[in-house]
OpenMM code with the backbone's topology and positions (N, CA, C; nanometers):
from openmm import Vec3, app, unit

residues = "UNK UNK UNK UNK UNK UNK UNK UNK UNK UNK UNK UNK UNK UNK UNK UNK UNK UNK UNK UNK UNK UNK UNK UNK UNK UNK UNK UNK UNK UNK UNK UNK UNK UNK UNK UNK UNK UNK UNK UNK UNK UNK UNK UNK UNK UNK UNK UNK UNK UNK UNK UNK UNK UNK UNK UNK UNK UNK UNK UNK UNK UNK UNK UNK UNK UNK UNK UNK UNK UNK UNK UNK UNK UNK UNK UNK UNK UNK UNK UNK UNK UNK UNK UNK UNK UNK UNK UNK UNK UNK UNK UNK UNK UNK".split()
positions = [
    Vec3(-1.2305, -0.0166, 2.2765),
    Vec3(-1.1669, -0.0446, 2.1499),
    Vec3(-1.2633, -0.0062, 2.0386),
    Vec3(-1.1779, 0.0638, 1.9296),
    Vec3(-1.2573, 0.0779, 1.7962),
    Vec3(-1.2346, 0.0556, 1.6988),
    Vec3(-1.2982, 0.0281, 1.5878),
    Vec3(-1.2641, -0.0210, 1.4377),
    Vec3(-1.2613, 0.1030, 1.3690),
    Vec3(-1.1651, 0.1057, 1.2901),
    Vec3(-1.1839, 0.1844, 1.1307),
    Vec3(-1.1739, 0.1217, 0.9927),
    Vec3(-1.2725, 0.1239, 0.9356),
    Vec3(-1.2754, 0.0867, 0.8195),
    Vec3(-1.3001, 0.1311, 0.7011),
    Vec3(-1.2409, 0.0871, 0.5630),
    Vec3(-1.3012, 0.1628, 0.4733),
    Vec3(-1.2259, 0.1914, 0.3622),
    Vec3(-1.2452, 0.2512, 0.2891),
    Vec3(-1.1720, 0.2780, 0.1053),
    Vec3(-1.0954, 0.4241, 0.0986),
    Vec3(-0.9913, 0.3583, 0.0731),
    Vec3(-0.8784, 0.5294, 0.0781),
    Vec3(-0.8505, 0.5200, -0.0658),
    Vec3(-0.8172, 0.6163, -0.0740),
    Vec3(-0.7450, 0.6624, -0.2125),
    Vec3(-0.5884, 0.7030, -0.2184),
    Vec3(-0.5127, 0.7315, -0.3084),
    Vec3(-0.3958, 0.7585, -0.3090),
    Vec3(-0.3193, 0.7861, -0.4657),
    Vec3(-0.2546, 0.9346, -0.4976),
    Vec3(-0.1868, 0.9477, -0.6047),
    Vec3(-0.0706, 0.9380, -0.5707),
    Vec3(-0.0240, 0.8369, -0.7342),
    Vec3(0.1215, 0.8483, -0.6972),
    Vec3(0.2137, 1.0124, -0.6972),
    Vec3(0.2892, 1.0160, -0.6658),
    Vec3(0.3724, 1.1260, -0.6511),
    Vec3(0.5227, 1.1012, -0.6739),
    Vec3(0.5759, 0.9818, -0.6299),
    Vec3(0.7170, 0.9371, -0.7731),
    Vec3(0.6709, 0.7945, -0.7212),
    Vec3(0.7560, 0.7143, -0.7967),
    Vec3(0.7512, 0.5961, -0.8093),
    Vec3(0.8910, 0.5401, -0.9264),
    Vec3(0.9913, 0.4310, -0.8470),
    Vec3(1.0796, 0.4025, -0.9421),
    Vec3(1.1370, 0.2664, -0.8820),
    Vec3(1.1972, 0.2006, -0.9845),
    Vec3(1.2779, 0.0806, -0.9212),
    Vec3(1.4168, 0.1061, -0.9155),
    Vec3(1.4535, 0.0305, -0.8254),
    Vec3(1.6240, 0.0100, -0.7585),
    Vec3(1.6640, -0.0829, -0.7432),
    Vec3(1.7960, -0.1033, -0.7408),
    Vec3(1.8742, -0.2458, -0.7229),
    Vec3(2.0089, -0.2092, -0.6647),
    Vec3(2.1004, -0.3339, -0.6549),
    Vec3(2.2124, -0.2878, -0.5304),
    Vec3(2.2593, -0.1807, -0.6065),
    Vec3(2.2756, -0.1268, -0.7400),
    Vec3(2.3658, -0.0663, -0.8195),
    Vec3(2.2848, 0.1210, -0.7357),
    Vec3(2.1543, 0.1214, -0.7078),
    Vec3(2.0846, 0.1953, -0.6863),
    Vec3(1.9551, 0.2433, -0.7817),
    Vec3(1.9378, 0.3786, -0.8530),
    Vec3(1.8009, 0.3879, -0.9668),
    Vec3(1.7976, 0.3293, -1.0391),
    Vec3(1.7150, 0.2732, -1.0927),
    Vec3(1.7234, 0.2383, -1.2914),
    Vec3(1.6035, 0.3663, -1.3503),
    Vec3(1.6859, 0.3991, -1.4481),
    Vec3(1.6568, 0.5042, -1.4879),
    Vec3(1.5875, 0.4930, -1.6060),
    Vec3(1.5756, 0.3723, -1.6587),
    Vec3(1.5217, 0.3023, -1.7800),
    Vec3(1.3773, 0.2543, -1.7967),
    Vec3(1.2581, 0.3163, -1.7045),
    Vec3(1.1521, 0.2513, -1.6643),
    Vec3(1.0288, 0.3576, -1.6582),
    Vec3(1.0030, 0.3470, -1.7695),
    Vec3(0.8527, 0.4412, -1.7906),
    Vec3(0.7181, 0.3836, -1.7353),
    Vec3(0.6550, 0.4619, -1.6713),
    Vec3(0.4946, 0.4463, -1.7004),
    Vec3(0.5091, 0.2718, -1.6124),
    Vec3(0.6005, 0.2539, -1.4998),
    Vec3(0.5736, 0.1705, -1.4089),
    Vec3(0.4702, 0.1392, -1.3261),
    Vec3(0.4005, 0.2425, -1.2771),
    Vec3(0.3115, 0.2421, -1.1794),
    Vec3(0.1868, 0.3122, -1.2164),
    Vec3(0.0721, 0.2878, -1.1617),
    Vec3(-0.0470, 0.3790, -1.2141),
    Vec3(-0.0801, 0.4912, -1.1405),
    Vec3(-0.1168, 0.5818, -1.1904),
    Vec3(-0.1021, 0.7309, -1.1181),
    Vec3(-0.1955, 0.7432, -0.9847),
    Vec3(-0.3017, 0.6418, -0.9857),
    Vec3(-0.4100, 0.6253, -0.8533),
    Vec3(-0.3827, 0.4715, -0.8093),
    Vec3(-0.4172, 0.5145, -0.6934),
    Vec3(-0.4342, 0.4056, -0.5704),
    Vec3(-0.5863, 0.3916, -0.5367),
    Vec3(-0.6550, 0.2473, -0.5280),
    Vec3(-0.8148, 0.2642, -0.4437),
    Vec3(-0.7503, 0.1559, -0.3729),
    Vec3(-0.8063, 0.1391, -0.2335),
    Vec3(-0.7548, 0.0628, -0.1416),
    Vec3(-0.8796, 0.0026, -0.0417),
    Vec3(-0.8484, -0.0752, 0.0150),
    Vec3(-0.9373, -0.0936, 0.1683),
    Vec3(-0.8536, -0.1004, 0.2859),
    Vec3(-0.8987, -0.0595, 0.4023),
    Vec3(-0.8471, -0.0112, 0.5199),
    Vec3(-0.9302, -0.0340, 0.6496),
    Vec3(-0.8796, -0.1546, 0.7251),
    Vec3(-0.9058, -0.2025, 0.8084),
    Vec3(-0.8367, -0.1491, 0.9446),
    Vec3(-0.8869, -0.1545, 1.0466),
    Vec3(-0.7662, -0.0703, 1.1829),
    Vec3(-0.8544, -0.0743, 1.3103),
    Vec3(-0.7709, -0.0677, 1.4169),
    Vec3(-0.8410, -0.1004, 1.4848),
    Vec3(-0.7345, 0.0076, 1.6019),
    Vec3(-0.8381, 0.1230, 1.6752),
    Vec3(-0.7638, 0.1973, 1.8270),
    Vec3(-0.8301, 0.1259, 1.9409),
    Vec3(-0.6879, 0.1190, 2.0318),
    Vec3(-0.7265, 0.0450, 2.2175),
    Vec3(-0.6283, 0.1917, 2.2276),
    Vec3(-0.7589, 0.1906, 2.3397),
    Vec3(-0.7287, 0.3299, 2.4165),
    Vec3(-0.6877, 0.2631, 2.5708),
    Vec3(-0.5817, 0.2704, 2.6033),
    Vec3(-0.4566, 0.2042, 2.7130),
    Vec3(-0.4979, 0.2794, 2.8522),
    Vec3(-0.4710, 0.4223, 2.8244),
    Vec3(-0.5462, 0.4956, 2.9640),
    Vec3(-0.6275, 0.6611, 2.8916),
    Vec3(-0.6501, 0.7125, 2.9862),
    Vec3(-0.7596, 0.8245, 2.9286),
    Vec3(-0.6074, 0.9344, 2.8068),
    Vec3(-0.5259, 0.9392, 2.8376),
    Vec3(-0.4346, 1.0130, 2.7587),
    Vec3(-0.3666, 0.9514, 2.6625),
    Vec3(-0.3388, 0.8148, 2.6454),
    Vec3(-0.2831, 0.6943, 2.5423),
    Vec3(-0.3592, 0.6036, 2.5312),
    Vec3(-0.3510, 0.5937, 2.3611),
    Vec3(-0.3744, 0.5010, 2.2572),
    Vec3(-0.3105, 0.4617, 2.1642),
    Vec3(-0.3152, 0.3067, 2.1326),
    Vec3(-0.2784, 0.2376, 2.0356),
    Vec3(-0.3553, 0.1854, 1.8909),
    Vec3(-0.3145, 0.2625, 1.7519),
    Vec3(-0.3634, 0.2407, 1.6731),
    Vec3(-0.2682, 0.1588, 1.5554),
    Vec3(-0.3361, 0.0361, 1.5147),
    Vec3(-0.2828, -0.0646, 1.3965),
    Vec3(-0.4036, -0.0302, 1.3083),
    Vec3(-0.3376, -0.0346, 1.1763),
    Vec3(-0.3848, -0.0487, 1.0247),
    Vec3(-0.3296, -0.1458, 0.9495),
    Vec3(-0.4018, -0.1731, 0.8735),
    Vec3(-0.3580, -0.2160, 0.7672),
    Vec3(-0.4706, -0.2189, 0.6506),
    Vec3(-0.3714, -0.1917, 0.5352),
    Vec3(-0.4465, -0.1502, 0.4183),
    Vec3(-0.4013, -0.1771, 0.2468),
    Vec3(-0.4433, -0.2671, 0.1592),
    Vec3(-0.4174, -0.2786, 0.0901),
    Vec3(-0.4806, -0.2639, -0.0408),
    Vec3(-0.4117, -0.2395, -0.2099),
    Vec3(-0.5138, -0.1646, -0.2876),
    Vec3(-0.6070, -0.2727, -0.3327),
    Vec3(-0.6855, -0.2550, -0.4015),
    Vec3(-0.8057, -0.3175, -0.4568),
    Vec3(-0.7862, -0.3414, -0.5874),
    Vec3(-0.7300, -0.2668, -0.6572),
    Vec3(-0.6924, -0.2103, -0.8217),
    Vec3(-0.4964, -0.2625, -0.8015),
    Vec3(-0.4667, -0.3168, -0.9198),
    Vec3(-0.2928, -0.3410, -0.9291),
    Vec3(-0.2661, -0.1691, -0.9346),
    Vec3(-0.1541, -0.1701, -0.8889),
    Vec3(-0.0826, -0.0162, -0.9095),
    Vec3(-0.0014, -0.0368, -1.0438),
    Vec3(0.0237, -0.2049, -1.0655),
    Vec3(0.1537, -0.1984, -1.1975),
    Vec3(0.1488, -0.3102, -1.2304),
    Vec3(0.2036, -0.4012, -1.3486),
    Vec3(0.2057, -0.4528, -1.3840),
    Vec3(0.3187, -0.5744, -1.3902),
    Vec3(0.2746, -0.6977, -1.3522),
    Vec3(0.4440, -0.7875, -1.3541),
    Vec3(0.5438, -0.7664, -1.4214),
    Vec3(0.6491, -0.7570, -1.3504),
    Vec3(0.7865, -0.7622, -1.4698),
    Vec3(0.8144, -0.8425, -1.5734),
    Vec3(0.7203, -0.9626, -1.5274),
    Vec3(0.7854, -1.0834, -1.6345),
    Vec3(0.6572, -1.1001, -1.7235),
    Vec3(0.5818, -1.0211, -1.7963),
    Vec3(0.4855, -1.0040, -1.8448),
    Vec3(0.4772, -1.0180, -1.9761),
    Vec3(0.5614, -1.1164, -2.0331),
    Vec3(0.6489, -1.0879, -2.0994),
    Vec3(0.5563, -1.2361, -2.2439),
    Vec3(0.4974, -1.2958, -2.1912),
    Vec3(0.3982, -1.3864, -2.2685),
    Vec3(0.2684, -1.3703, -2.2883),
    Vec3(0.1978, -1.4309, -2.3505),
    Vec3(0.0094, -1.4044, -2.3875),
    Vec3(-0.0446, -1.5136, -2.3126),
    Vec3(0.0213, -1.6057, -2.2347),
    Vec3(-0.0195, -1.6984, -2.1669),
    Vec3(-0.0753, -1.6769, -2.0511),
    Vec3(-0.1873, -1.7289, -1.9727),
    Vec3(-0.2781, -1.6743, -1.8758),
    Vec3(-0.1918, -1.7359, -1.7826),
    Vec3(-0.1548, -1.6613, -1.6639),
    Vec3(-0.0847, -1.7538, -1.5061),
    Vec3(-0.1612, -1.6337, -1.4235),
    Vec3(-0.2528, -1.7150, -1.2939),
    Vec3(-0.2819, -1.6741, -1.2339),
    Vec3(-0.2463, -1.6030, -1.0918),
    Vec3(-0.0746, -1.6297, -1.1337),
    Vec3(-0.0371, -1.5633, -1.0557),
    Vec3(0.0435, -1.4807, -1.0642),
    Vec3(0.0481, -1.4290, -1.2184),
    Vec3(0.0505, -1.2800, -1.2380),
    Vec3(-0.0002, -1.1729, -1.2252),
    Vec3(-0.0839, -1.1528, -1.1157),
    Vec3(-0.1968, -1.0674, -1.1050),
    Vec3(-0.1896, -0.8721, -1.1133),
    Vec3(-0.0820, -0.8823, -1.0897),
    Vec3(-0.0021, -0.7236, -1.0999),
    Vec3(0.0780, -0.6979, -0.9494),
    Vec3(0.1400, -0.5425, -0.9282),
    Vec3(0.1705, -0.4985, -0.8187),
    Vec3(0.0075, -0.4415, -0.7280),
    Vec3(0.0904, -0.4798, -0.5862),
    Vec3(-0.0404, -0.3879, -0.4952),
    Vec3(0.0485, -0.3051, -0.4144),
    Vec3(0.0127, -0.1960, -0.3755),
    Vec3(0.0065, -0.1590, -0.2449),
    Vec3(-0.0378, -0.2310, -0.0819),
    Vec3(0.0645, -0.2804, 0.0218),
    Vec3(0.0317, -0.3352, 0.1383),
    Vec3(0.1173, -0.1953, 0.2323),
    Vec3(0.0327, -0.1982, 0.3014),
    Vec3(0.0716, -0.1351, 0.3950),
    Vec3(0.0122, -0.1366, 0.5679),
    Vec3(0.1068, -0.1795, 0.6821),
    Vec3(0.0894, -0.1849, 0.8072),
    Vec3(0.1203, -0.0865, 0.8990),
    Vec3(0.0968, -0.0170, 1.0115),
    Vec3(0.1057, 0.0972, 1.0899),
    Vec3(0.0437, 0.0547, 1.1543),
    Vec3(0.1704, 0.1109, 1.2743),
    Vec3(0.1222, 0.1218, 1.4439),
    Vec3(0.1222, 0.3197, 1.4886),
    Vec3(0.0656, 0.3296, 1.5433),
    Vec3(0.0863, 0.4499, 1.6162),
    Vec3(0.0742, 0.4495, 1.7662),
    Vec3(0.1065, 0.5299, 1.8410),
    Vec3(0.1110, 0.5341, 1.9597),
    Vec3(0.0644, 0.6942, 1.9950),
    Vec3(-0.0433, 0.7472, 2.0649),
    Vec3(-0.1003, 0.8475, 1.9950),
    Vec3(-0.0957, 0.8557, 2.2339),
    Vec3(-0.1018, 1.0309, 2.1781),
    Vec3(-0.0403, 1.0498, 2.3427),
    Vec3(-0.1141, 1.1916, 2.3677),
    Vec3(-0.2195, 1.2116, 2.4385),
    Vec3(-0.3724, 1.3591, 2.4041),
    Vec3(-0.2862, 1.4498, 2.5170),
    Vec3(-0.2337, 1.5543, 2.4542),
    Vec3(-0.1980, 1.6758, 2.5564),
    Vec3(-0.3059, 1.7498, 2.6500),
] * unit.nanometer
topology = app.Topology()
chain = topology.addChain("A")
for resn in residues:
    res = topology.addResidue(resn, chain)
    for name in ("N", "CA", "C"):
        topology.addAtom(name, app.Element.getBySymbol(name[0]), res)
């Protein structure tokens, strides 16, 4: 078994909100154009030709800002949007 760890990066490339109606088309400058992240993961190698790899990785920096942002009042649990993200792979050596 092995670890991967470490700081990824990521530009956005679109970014938009939706609801049952589908786009809203009304929403500028939602998201921030970079991602910095950390990235934890870990491969088990099952037999000499298969392996199993989990990640997970989330940003460090908000990507965006609360919707309801909407007062000057401090709540600490407005902190912004992040990026989370989990992955499995199943990885198979020809």
């Amino acid at each position: 078994m092995a670890s991967v760890n470490g700081i990824i990066t990521g530009k956005i490339i679109t970014g938009y909100y939706n609801d049952s109606y589908g786009k809203i088309n009304n929403t500028n400058s939602l998201f921030s154009n970079y991602d910095l992240g950390a990235l934890l993961g870990i491969n088990y190698i099952i037999t000499n030709k298969i392996s199993l790899n989990s990640r997970i990785s989330n940003s460090i920096l908000p990507i965006g800002a609360e919707d309801n942002n909407l007062s000057n009042v401090y709540n600490s649990s407005r902190k912004g949007k992040y990026n989370s993200v989990i992955s499995f792979t199943l990885n198979y050596k020809i």
